[in-house]
N, C-alpha and C positions, 0 to 999 in steps of 0.2 A: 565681210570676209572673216571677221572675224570671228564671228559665230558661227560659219561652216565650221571653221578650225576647230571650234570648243566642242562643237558635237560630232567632228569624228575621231576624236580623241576616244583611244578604248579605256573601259570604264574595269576596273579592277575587280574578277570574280569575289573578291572577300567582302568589300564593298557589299554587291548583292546580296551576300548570302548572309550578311551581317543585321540586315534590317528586318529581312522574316524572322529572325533568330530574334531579335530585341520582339520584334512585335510578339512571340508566344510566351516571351517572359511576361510584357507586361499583361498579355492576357492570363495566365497562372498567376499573379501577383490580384488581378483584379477577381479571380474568382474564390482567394483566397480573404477578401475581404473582410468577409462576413464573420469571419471564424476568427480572424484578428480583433473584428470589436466587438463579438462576442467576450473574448479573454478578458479585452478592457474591459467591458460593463462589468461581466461578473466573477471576475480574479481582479483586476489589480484597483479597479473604485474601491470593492467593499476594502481590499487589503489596505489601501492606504487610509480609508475611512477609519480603518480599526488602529491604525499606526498613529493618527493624528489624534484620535482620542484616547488613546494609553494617555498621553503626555499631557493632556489638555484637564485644567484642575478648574477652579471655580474663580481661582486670581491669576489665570494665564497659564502657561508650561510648566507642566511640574512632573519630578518621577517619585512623587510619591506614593501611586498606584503601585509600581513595580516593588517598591521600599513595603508595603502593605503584602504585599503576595509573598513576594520572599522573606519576612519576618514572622509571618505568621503558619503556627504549626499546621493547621487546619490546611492551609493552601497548601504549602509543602509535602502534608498525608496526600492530598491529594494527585498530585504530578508523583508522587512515590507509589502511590497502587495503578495510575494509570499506566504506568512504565513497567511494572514490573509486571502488570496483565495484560500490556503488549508484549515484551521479550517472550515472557514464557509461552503465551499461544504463537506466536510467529516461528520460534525456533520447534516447538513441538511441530506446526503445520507444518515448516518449511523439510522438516525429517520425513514425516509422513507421506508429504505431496511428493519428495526424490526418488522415496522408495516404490509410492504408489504408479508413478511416471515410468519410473525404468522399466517395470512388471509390463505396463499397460503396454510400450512398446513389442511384448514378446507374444502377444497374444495376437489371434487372427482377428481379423481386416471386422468382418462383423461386429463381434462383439465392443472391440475398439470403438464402432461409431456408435454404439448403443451407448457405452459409457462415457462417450465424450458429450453426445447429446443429453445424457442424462446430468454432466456436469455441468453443461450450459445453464439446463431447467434449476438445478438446485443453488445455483451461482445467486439468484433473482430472490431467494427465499431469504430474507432478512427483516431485520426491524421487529415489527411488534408481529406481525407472523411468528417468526423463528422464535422469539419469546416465548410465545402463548403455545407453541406445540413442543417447548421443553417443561414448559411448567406442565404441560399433561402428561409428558415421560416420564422426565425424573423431576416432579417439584417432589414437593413434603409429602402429599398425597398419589404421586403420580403412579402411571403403570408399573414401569420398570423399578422404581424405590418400594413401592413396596412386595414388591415379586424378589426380588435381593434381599430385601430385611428378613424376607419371610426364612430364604434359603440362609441366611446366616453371612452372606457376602458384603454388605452393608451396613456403617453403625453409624458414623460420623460423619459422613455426605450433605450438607445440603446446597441448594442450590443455589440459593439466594446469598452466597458468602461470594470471599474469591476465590479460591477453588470451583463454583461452579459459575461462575465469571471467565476462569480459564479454560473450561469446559465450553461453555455457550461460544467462546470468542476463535478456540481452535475448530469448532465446526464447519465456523460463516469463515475463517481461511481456509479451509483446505480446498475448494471448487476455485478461488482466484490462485492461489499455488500450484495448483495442478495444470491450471490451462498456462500461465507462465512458464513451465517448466515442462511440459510434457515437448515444444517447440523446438527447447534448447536443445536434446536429448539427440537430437538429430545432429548435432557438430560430433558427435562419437559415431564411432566407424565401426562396425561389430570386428570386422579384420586385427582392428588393433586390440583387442582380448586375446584372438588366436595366437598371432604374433607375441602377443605376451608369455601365452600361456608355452610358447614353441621355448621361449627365453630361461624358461624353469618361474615364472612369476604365478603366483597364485591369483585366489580370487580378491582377496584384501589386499596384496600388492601392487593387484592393475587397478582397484578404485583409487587407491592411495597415492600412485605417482604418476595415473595416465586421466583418468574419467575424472578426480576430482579437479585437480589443476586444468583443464580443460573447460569444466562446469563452473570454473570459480567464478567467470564473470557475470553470467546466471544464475548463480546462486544468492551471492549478496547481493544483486538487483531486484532478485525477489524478497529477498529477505527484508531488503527497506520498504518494499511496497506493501508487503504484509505488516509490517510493525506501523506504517505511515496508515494502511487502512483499520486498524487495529485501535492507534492512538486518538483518532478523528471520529469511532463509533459513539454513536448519542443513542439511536432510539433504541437499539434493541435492549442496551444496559438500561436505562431511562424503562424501559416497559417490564424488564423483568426485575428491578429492587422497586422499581416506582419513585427514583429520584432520591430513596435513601442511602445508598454506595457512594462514597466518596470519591467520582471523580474531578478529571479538570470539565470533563465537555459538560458534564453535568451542574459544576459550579457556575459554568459561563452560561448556562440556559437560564437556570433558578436566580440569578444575578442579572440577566437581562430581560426576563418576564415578571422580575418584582413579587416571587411567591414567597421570600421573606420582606428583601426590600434593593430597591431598583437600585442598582449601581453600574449604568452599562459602560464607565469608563472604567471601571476594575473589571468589567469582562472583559473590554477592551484589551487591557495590560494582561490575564491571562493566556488571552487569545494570543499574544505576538510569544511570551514564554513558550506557549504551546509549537508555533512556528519556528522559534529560533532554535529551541532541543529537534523539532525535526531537520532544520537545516543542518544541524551538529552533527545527525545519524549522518546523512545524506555526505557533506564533510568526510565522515570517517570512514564511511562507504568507499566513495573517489579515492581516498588515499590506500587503502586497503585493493583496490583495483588496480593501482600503478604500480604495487609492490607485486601485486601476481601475473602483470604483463611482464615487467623484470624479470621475475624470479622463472619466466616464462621462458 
């Protein structure tokens, strides 16, 4: 008797429709597996590999890897050209990709896709490629340097400094800033120019108080991912001084391949330096994003 009773007791649509609903999570949760330990193997093992050997000396825990990097001018020159030939390619691209992006929007539909897929292709041209096809441009002997030396445009140029470091590094940004920023470009509304322009606002008035405050969240998101891709290049610097340029990514290789001599727990302590000035951008980024959602 009892159990007629319990089975014709009605069963509560939410009920039902709660256990399909669990069941597609954990089927997205299960197909997302792969991807999760991919990240572990190869983000957070090596990182914490590299965390645990900063600190780790030859009599147990010690910072005086970190005490070695930061006392020393040599390290220091280093994180101070790799920074300052990321800012200046990143803000140069990031100028260039805004303006290249805005244009691209104004053009017709063909050509558009020509240059987009042309950006895709040129995006993939890095490392010792991109190297080896500036040193036949503009190196010492290249096309383009001495065709300018010849015209008188050219004296003091070369490649192999920083300057043409900041040259090589604003190239291999602009195909990742472009495709970043051309996406965003679409939260503007061409109507709100008109309506600007109806208001008596010019053309530097509407970028100034409608397109840029609008763009700002996309703007410094790219901007750190260009300084973030910037500060982590190895080979193509690596191929075009051939490991003479003073950087950090190039200290922590030559320090970890023992081409003067093997110290992979000060590459270690480099490498987390390297990490911790990027967490700081990133940091400074988020808080510079809640002052323009405000100021919003």
């Amino acid at each position: 008797m009892k159990t007629t009773l319990s089975s014709s007791l009605p069963v509560p649509a939410g009920a039902v429709a709660a256990r399909p609903s669990r069941l597609r999570h954990w089927r997205a949760a299960l197909l997302l597996a792969p991807l999760f330990v991919m990240l572990l193997l190869f983000c957070l093992v090596p990182m914490g590999w590299v965390v645990a050997h900063s600190i780790q000396g030859d009599e147990g825990l010690t910072l005086e890897h970190f005490k070695e990097v930061l006392g020393s001018p040599f390290y220091l020159k280093a994180f101070d050209n790799t920074l300052r030939i990321s800012l200046y390619s990143s803000v140069i691209g990031l100028l260039i990709t805004l303006a290249a992006a805005a244009s691209l929007r104004r053009v017709e539909s063909r050509l558009k896709n020509l240059v987009v897929a042309f950006i895709n292709m040129t995006s993939n041209l890095s490392g010792v490629p991109l190297a080896f096809a500036f040193i036949i441009i503009v190196g010492t002997n290249g096309a383009l340097t001495l065709l300018f030396r010849q015209w008188g445009w050219l004296d003091d140029f070369h490649l192999y400094s920083r300057s043409g470091l900041i040259l090589l590094y604003t190239y291999f940004q602009l195909p990742l800033g472009l495709l970043l920023l051309y996406p965003a470009l679409d939260a503007l509304d061409d109507h709100w120019q008109e309506a600007a322009a109806l208001l008596g606002a010019n053309h530097r008035a509407y970028w100034q108080h409608v397109g840029l405050p609008v763009l700002a969240p996309a703007l410094l998101g790219t901007f750190i991912l260009l300084l973030a891709n910037a500060m982590g290049a190895y080979a193509t610097a690596f191929a075009l001084t051939s490991g003479n340029f003073n950087l950090v990514t190039v200290r922590i290789a030559s320090l970890v391949s023992g081409n003067v001599y093997l110290e992979p727990n000060l590459a270690a302590a480099l490498s987390v330096l390297l990490v911790a000035l990027l967490a700081l951008v990133a940091a400074v980024n988020q808080w510079l994003l809640k002052r323009s959602y405000h100021a919003c």
